[in-house]
N, C-alpha and C positions, 0 to 999 in steps of 0.2 A: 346439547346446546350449551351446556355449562362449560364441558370441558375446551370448546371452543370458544366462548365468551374470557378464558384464562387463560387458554395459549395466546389469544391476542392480545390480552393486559401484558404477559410476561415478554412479548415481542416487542411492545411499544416502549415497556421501561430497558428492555436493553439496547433498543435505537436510540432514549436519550442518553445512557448512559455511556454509549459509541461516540457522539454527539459532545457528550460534556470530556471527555478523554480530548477530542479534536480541538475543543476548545483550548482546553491545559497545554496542549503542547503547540497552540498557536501561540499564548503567553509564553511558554518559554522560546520560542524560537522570537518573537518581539523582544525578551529581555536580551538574547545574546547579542539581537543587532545594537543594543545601546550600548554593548560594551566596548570601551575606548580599542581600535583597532594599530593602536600602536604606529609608529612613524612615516614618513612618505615611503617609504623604500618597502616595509613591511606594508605597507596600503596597495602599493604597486606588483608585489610577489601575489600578492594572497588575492586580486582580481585577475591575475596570469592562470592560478590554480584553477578560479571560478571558470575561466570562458574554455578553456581545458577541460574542465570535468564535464562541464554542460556539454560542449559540442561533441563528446565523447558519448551521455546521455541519448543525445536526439540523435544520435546516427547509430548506437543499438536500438533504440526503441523503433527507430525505420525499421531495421532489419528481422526486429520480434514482431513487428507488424503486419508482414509478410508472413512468416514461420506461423505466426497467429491467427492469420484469414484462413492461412490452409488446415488448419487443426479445429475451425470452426469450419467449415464445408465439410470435413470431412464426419464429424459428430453429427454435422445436419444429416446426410448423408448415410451415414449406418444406422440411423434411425428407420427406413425405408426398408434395410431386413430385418425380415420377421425373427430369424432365429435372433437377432440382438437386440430387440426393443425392450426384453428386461435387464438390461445389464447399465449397471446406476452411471449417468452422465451421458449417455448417449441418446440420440434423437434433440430435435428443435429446442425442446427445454432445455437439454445438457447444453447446446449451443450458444443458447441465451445467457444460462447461467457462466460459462466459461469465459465469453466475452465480458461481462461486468467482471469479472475475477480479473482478469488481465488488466482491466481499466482501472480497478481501483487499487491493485496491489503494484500498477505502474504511478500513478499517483502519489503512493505511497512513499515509492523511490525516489521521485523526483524532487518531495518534500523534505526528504531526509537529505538527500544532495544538495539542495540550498541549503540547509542549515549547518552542516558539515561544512562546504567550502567556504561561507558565512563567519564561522566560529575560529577558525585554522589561525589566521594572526593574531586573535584577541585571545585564544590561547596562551600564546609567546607572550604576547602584553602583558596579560593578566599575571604572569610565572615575573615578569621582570617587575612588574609593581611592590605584588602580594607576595612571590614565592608558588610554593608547591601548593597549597590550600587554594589560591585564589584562583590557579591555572585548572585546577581539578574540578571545582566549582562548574568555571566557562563552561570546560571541555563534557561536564556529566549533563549539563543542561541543552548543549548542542547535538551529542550523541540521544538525550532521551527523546528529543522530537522527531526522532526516526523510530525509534521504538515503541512511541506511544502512537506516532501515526498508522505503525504498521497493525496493530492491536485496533484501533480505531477504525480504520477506512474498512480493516476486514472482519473487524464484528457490524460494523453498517452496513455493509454488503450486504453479506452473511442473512441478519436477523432482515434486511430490507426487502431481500429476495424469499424466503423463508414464510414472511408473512404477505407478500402479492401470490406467492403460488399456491399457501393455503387457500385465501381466498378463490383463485380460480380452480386448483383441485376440489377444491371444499373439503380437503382431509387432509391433517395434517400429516399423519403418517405416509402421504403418498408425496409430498413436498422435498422429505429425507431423501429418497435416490437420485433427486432433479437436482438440487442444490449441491450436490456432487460435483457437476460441471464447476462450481464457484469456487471449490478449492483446488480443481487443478488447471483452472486459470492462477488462480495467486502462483502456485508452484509454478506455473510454465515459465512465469513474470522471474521470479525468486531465482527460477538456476541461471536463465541468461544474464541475471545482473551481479550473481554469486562469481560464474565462470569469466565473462566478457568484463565484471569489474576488477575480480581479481587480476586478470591481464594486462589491463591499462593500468593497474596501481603501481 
């Protein structure tokens, strides 16, 4: 009882600590938007880039939607043979977990894409104001809300799912091969936006 009375302390303080990360790189992605976006012309380039990137965004993530539905029937699905029900990520749980992994490590992209195409002119601004210091500033502050969100969304995930399956396994140790499905959801997320973004860049 003790040991599980402390894996749930240790789950709960790294949900807020997921939680307080989320927070930090909502303030930095609030500070970037305040930064002066530099002239009509560079306001007009750098809302070109935004509706480009975005609708480049929502017509992969259509397409990993699909590719996604079918990689979850199919985990549901091998769950049903016997020979593979021990093998970590497969069956209804693997399922469950997979799906929240896709969802939050798409999330995660979508956040770091507004802040990215958000940040891109006030970069230029910032280098024509400041110089080299003030543009690198911008640009680390727009770049880390992608980083932090990715760190964030999938340690909430992660410890969110972690601690609902202990609960219904009631062992923690039987939680570890379930929660499997949750990082290769992120991964599945991670290469179509690696591959499919590299290609539109």
């Amino acid at each position: 009882m003790t040991t599980s009375i402390s894996m749930e302390v240790i789950l709960c303080i790294v949900i807020a600590i997921a939680a307080l990360a989320l927070l930090y790189a909502f303030n930095l992605y609030q500070a970037v938007r305040r930064e002066n976006a530099g002239t009509k012309r560079m306001r007009a380039l750098s809302s070109y880039i935004h509706e480009g990137a975005m609708a480049f965004l929502t017509r992969e993530y259509r397409v990993v939607l699909i590719f996604g539905l079918i990689v979850i029937m199919l985990l549901a699905g091998l769950g049903f043979i016997p020979s593979l029900r021990g093998i970590d990520g497969v069956g209804l749980n693997g399922a469950i977990c997979f799906l929240f992994g896709t969802l939050f490590s798409g999330l995660a992209g979508f956040v770091g894409m507004q802040a990215a195409t958000n940040a891109n002119a006030k970069v230029a601004q910032a280098a024509r104001e400041g110089g080299m210091p003030s543009a690198l500033h911008v640009a680390f502050n727009g770049g880390s809300v992608l980083g932090i969100s990715v760190v964030g969304f999938g340690l909430l995930g992660l410890a969110s799912l972690f601690l609902i399956f202990t609960f219904v396994l009631g062992d923690p140790r039987q939680a570890v091969p379930v929660v499997a499905g949750y990082s290769l959801g992120c991964s599945f997320i991670a290469l179509f936006a690696r591959v499919g973004g590299g290609i539109y860049t």
